[in-house]
N, C-alpha and C positions, 0 to 999 in steps of 0.2 A: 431170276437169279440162277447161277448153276449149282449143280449137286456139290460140285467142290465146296464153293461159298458157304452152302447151308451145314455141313459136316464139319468142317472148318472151323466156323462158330464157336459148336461146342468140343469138338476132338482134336486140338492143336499142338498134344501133348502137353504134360503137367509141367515141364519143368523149361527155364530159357536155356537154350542151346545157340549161343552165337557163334560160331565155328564149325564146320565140317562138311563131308562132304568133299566133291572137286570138283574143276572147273568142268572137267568131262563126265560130269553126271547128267548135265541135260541132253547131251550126243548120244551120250552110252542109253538111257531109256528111250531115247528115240528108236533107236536102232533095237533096242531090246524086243519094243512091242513090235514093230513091224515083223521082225525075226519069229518072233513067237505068234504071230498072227499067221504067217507065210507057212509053219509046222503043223497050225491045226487041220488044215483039210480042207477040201470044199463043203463038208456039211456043217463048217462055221459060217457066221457072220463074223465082220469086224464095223469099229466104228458105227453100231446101231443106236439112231436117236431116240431118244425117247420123253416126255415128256408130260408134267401133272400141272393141270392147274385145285389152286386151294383156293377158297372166298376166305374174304375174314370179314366175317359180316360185323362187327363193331365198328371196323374202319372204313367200312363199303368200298374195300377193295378185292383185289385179287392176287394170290401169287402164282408164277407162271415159272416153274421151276423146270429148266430144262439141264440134258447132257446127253451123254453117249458111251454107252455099254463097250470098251476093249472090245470083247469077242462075247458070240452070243452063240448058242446052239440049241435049236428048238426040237424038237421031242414032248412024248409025253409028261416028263419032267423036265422042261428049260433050264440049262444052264449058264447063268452069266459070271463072263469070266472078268477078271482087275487084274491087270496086269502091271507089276511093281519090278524097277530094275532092282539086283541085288549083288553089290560085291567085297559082300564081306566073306572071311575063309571060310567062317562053321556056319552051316544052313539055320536060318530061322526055326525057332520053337514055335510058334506061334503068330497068326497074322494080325498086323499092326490096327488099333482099333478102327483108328479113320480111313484106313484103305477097307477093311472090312465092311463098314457103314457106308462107302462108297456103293458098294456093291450092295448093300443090301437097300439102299433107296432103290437101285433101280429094279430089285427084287421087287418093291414095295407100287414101282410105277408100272410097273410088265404085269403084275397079277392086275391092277386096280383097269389098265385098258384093254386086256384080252380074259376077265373073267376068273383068274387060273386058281387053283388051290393050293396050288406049291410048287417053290422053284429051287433049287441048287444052286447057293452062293459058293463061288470060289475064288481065291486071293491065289495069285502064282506068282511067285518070284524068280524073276531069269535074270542068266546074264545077258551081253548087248549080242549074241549068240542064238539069243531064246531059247538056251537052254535052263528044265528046271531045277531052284536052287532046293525050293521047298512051294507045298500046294496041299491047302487048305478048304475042304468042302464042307457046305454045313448043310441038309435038307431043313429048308424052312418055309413053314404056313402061310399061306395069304395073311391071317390075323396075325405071326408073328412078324413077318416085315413091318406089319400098318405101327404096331407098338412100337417097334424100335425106331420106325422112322416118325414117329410122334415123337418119341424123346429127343429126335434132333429140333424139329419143329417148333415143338413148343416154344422152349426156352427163346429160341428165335426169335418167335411170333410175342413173347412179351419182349423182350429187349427191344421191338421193331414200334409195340404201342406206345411204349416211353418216347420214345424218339420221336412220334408222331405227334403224341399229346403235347410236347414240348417247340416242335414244330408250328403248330397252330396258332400256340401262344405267343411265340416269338413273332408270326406274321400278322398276327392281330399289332403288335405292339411296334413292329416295322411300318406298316403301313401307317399306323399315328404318329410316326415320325418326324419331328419338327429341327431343320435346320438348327447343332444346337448353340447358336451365337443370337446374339440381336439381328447381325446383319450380314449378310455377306461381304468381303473387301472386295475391291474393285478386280475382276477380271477370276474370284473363286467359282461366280455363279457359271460362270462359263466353262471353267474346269470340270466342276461337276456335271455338265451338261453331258461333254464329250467321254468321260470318264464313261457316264450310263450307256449314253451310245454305242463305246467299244464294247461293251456286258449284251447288251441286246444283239447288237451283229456279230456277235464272237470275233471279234479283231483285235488286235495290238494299237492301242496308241502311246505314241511315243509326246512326253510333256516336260517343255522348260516350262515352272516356277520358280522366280527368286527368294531368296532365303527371307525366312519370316513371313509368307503368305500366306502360311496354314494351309501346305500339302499335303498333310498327313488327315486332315480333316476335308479337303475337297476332295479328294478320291474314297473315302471312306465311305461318307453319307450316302453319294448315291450307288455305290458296292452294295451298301445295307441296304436301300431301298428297292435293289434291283432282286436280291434276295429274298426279301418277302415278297414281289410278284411271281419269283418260281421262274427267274432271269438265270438261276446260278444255283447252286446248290449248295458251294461251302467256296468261305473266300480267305484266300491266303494272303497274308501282309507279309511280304520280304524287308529284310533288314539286310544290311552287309556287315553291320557292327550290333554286338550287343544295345550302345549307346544310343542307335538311332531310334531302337523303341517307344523312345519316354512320346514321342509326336502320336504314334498310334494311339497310344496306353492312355495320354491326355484326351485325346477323341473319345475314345470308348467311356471314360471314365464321365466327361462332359454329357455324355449321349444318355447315362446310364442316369442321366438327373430326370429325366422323362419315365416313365413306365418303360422298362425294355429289359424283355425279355433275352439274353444272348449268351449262349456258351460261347466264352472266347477263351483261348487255349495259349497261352503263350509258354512255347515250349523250349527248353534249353539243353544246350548241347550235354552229353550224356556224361561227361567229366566233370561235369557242375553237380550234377544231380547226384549222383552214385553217392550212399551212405558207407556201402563198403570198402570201396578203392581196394576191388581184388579183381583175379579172374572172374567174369562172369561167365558161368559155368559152375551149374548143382553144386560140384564135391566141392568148391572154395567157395560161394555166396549162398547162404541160408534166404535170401531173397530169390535166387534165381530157381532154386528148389522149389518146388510147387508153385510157383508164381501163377500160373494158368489154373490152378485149383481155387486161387482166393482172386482173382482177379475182376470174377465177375459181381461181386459184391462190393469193390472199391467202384466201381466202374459205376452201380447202380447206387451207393452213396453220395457221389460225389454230383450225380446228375440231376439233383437234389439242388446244387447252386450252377449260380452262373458264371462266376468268375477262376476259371482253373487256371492262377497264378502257378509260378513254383513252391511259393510258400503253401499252397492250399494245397497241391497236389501230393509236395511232401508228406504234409499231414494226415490225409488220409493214405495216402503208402505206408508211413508208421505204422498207422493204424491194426493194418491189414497185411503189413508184412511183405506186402510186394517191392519188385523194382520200378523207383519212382519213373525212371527212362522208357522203359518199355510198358507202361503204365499211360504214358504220355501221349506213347504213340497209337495205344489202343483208343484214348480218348480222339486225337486228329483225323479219326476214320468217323465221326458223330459232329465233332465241335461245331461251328457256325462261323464263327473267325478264328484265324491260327495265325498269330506273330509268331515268325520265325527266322532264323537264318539261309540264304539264299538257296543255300545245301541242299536243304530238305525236300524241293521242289525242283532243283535244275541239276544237282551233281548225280553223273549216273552212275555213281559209286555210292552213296548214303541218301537218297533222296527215299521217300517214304512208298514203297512200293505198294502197299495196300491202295493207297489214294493213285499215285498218277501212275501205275500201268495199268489199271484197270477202269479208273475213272475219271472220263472228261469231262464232267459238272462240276467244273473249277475254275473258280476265276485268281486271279493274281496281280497285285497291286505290289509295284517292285519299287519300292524307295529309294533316293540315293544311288538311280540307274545308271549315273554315269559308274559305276566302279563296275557295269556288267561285263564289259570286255576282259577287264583282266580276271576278274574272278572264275568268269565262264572259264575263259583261258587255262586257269588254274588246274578247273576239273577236269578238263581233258588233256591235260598233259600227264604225264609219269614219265617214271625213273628206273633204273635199276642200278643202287646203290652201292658201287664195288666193296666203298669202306666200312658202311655198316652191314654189309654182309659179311663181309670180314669178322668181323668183333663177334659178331652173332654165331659162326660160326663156331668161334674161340669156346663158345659158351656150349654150341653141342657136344662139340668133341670130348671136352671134361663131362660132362655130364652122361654122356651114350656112347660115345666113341666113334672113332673116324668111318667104322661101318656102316653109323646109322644113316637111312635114306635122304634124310635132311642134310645131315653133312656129306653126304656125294651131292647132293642136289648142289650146296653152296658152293663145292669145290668147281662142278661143271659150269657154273655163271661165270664163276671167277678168272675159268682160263679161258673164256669167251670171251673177255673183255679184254683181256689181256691179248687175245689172236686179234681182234679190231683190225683194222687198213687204216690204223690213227699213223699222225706223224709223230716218230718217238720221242724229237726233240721238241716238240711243243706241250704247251700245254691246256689246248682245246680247241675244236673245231669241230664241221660239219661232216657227218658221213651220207655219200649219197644214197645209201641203203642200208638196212639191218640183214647180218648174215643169218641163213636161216637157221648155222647151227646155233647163236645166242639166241632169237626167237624157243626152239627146242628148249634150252635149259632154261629158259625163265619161266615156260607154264611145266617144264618138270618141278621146278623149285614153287611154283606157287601151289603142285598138287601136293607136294610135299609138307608146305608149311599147313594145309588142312588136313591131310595125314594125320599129325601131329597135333593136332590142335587138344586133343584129350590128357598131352601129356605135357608134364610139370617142368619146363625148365627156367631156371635161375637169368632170367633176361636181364634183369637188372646188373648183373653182372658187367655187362658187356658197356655200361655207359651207354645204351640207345635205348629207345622206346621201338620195342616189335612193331607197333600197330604202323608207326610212320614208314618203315620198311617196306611189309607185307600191303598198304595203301598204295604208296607211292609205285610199287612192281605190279600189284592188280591193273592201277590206273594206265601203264606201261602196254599191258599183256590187251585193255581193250581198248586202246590206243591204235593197236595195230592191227583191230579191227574195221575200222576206218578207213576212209580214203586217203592212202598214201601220201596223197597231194594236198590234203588239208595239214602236214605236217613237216616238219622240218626236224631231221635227226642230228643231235650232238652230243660232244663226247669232251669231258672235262676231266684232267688230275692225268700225272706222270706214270706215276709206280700204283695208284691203286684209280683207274678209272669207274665212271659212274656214266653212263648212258641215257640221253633226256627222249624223250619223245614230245616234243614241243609244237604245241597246239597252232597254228596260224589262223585259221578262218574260224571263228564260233561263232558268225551267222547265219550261216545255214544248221548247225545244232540249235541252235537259241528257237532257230524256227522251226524246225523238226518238231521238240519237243512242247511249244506253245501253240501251235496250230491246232491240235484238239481241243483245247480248253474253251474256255466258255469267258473271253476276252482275259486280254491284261493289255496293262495298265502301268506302262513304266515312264516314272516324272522324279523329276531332281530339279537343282535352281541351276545345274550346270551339264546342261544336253547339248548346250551350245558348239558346235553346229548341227543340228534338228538333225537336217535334211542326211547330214553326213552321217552322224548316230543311229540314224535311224535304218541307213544302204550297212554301217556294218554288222549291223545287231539283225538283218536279215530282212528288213520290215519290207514290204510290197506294196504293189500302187493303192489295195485295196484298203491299208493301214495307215492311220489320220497322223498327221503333229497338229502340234496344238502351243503357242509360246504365249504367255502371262504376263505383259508387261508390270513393271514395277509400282505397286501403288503408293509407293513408299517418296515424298518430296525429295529430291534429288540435291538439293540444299542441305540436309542434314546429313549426306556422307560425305565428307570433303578426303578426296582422292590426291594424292602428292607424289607425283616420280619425281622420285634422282638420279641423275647420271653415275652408278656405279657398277665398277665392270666386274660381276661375281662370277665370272669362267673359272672354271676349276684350277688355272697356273696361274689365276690371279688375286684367288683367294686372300692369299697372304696380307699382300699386299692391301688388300680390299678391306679388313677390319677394323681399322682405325675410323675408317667413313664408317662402316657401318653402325659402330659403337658411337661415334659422334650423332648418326641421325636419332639413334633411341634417345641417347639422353637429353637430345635437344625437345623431343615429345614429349618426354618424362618432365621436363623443366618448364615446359609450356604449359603442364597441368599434371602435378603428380594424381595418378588413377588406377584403374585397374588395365594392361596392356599386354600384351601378346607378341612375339616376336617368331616370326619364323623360317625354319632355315632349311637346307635344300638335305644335309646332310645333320647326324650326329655330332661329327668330328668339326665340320666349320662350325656349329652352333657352340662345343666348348670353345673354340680357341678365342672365340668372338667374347663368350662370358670371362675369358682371361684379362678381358680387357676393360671393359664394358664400365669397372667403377660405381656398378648400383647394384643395391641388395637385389636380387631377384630369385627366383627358383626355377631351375633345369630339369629338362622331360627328360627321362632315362627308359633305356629300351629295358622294355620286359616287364612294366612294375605292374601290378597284382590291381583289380579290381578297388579294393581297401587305398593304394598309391594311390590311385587317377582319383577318385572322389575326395582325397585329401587335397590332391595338385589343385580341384578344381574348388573346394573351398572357398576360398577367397573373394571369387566373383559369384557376387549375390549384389543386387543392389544396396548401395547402400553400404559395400563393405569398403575395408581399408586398403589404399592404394596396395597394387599389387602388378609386377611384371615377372612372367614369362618367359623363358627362350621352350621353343617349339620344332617338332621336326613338320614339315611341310607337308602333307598328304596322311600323316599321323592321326594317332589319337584321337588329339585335342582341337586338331585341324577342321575338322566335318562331325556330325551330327550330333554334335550340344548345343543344348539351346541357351543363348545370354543374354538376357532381354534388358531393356528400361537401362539403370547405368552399372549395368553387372559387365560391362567388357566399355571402354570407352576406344580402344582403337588400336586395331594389328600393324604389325610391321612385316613387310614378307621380303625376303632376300632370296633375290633371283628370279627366275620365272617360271619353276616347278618341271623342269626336265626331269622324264626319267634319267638313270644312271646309264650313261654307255658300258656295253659291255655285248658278249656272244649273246644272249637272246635281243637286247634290243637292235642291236644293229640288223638279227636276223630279221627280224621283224618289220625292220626300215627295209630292208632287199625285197620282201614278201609285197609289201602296201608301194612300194617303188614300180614294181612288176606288175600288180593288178590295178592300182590306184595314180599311178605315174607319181606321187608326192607321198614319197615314204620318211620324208623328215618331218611332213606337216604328222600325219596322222600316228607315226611310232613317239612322238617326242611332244610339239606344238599342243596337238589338243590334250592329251592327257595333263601336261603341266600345267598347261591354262585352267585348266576343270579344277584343278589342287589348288591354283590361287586363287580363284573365285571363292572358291568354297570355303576358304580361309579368311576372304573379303566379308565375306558374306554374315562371318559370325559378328558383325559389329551393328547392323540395323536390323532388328527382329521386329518391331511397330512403328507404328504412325509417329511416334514422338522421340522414338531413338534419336540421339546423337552421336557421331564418331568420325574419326578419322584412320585413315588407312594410308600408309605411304609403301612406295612398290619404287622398291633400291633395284636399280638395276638400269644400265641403257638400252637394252634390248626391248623394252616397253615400247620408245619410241617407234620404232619400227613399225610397218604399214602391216604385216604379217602377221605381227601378236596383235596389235589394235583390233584387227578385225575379230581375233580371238574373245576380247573382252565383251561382259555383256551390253546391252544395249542401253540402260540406262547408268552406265559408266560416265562420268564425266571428270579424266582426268584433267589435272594443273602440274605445270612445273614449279610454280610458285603460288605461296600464300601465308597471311600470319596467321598462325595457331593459334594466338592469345587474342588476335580479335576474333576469330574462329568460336573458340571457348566461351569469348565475354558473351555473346549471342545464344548461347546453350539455356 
């Protein structure tokens, strides 16, 4: 381990600090220490390593803790120097305690292998200049280094026995491991075969399973198994949606009927959790104050059980006063499973840096893979938001006035965007380059907005939320870090423009950042087509697919196209059919049924018509909404239909087994929306892939109505039916699209269909 890590530990500061700092703090100490290395002389060293090993003989191991001394100057009293950049106005009082303890381990490893009786610790603070701000000596004893670097150690060295003793157990109880069903379904044993495979050769396999095969349990099992051989060391369960969880959560929950031992950590995004819904930042949250004082006592509480739900993890944050979030994350650097959202392991804006920049004993099981593209996509694109800069700005000026740095920082975006090479008369388009004066004002304005970060302003004022802002212009700022050519620049709005940086290739990121790991493992029921999925998400010869045929009797989903033309000038026109096929389903067996549609706006105009009670998915509704919408379909419950948006909610990852959903209606065939990014998009996959309407439009729609197919057979003994409005079906093009054990009809009776159920 390095001297960082072990300091670290225990000296991380008392209190949570999320903001501050700039983006030129990691250049400015770069340059600091060379600067100030370059000053001392030739009768310095720089860069000197050094290194202790510790036994811990309870555990019969060893620790092998290394680093390397800033600047070293030997004499009859040695002194090693830490070298800390510093640019605040008034010089330091005093050195900070974890740069101090830096320095004095290696006080502690210089006496312990050259003999010495005492060395000279010093903390220097320079600027990127190596000029000094302030500089701190302390003469201290061989015995007094050993103590104080005991009190790092320790505490250490117990937090490290827990984790072991708990380890052991777990793999005692991994290994007795029993498959936990009766039996595997036709084509699971195999999944899990290849899933262990990818873990043992650290590879990516890319896996079609169709819905209801129990995905979430064949990738799981042998993750876990591979874990207690010491295949892995912590394994991450990706979600794209809160909802997709409940597959893992019923795995684990099934597993946990066996003796097993498993911290699983299922953690939630940090607007969920917060008690206080304020700045996080000491002077406004009484949690964030001292947090790092009580932390380590929730930490050794809670590890006590195995299940760190949010409700459990709350509980002991109550307890203990901490923040539940950052509590969380202290927990996901120990856990053994971590259901989370995809963020936290692929966005290089919020992904959990303690774990994956430091450590590749990680494996990753990515659910519901098909939504990788656009989400990866997601992360690497940014903005820079003329209009909400605007507003926010509004907000400084009252507040500090047009002097303050933050408001020149917004003023200078502003008339950068304004100078653009856009067409005046339009209203969006591509620019072949970023000028480097807006480049300039976006990382002034993003040094600014940390500047600031200590001081109180009235955001709310403005109608925006800061953080989507200040995300959205980071994500922009290392965007343009990047290969130029993995992006496409645009520019949208008349009188107040907004600037994208729009991500086009994310597989070679996807593979950048899963190539260290220690396999994954990405499977959905809709990866269809493998091979093509698999060339965009970056995957290489050495990276397996793996497809699952359906073990599901192909008699019990009776599949129905109609000839309706639901092209957007045709809409209108088009509702009347569409409302006529529902009701004719609906009257062939009132049930529980689903309808779903390409858009919002044609989903109402279609319930204008439509003549049956039903209920309507409305954009935005709250946790508390969707579990009410979804009420109805339980087995067994009373007939019930749906109008649905298509790729939505309600569309992918709930599960509706036995006769809790008896049969979807999908209108159209899941086109993204045209518009400046998807066409872009089409131009890009035209250019490298010569079929940019298959790959920008085709498979993504197709992946949304499978997925929405797909909710109607979850076992052996489902029934349902599915009808796919649209003539575009027929075509040679989409067929190939659909999955393989698809067997549409243009015709068939419902009611004899039913009598057979």
């Amino acid at each position: 381990m390095a001297v960082r890590t072990l300091v670290e530990f225990t000296l991380h500061g008392d209190d949570i600090l999320r903001l501050g700092g700039s983006l030129k703090d990691m250049q400015a100490g770069m340059l600091g220490h060379k600067a100030r290395q370059s000053l001392l002389g030739d009768a310095w060293q720089s860069e000197v390593p050094l290194g202790i090993r510790i036994p811990v003989e309870e555990e019969e191991l060893e620790l092998h803790i290394t680093g390397r001394m800033d600047a070293f100057h030997d004499g009859e009293v040695p002194v090693i120097e830490e070298i800390k950049i510093w640019q605040h106005r008034e010089p330091p009082l005093a050195p900070v305690p974890a740069h101090e303890a830096q320095a004095v381990c290696y006080g502690h490893m210089l006496c312990q292998e050259r003999g010495l009786e005492q060395v000279i610790i010093r903390v220097a603070y320079v600027d990127r200049k190596g000029r000094i701000h302030g500089q701190f000596d302390t003469l201290l004893t061989a015995e007094e280094c050993r103590m104080r670097f005991n009190d790092l150690l320790i505490p250490y060295i117990r937090r490290m026995k827990l984790v072991r003793g708990h380890r052991r157990a777990r793999n005692a109880s991994l290994n007795a491991l029993r498959f936990p069903y009766e039996r595997y379904r036709d084509g699971q044993r195999d999944m899990a075969v290849q899933a262990y495979t990818a873990i043992r050769l650290r590879r990516r396999l890319f896996a079609s399973m169709p819905t209801g095969t129990g995905k979430s349990v064949a990738a799981l099992f042998p993750a876990m198994k591979a874990l207690g051989e010491g295949l892995t060391g912590q394994v991450y369960y990706l979600t794209a949606r809160t909802t997709q969880r409940q597959g893992a959560l019923e795995a684990v929950a099934r597993m946990r009927r066996q003796p097993l031992h498993l911290w699983t950590l299922t953690l939630n995004a940090k607007d969920k959790q917060c008690p206080e819904q304020t700045v996080c930042h000491p002077d406004f949250c009484p949690r964030a104050k001292g947090h790092f004082l009580r932390d380590g006592a929730a930490i050794e509480e809670i590890m006590r059980e195995d299940d760190w739900s949010p409700e459990n993890i709350r509980r002991v944050a109550d307890k203990h006063n901490v923040c539940p979030f950052e509590f969380s994350l202290s927990l996901a650097e120990v856990a053994d499973l971590t259901i989370c959202d995809y963020n936290y392991a692929l966005d290089p804006a919020v992904h959990i840096q303690r774990i994956f920049d430091r450590n590749a004993d990680v494996t990753l099981l990515i659910d519901e893979a098909h939504n990788l593209l656009s989400r990866v996509r997601e992360m690497l694109s940014g903005a820079i938001e003329g209009g909400r800069i605007r507003k926010l700005r509004t907000v400084v000026g009252k507040a500090a006035g047009r002097k303050h740095r933050l408001y020149k920082a917004m003023t200078d975006v502003l008339k950068a965007l304004e100078d653009l090479p856009a067409e005046e008369d339009g209203e969006e388009g591509r620019l072949p380059a970023i000028p480097q004066s807006l480049d300039n004002a976006a990382a002034e304005l993003a040094d600014a907005f940390m500047a600031a970060a200590n001081e109180y302003f009235p955001w709310d004022e403005a109608g925006e939320r800061l953080g989507d802002t200040l995300l959205a212009l980071l994500s922009f700022l290392r965007a343009r870090r990047r290969d130029a050519a993995e992006y496409a620049f645009l520019w949208q709005g008349r009188k107040t423009r907004t600037v994208h940086a729009f991500a086009l290739e994310v597989g070679a990121y996807f593979q950048e950042v899963t190539e260290p790991l220690s396999g994954v493992v990405c499977f959905s029921a809709t990866m269809e087509p493998l091979e093509d999925m698999k060339r965009l998400l970056g995957g290489g010869e050495e990276d397996a697919c793996f497809a699952m045929p359906s073990p599901f009797p192909p008699e019990n989903l009776l599949i129905l196209q109609q000839n309706v033309n639901t092209r957007y000038q045709h809409r209108e026109a088009a509702c009347g059919q569409i409302a006529a096929a529902i009701r004719r389903l609906w009257e062939s067996k009132p049930g529980r049924y689903m309808a779903f549609f390409p858009s919002f706006a044609f989903m109402n105009r279609v319930a204008e018509t439509l003549e049956l009670p039903c209920q309507v998915q409305r954009s935005g509704m709250t946790d508390e909404e969707r579990r009410a919408f979804l009420a109805p379909y339980c087995p067994g419950g009373e007939p019930m239909l749906s109008l649905c948006v298509l790729g939505g909610i309600f569309a992918e990852g709930i599960d509706l087994p036995g006769d809790a959903l008896d049969g979807v209606v999908i209108v159209g065939v899941g086109l993204p929306q045209v518009n400046l990014f998807q066409e872009t998009l089409r131009d890009y996959y035209e250019e490298t892939l010569q079929n940019g309407f298959l790959y920008a439009y085709m498979i993504p729609g197709m992946q949304k109505v499978a997925q929405a197919v797909g909710r109607v057979i979850r076992t052996e003994s489902d029934m349902g039916v599915a009808i796919l409005l649209d003539d575009r079906y027929r075509q040679s093009g989409y067929r190939r699209l659909m999955p393989a054990h698809w067997q549409v009809r243009q015709e068939a009776d419902l009611e004899e269909f039913w009598a057979g159920d």
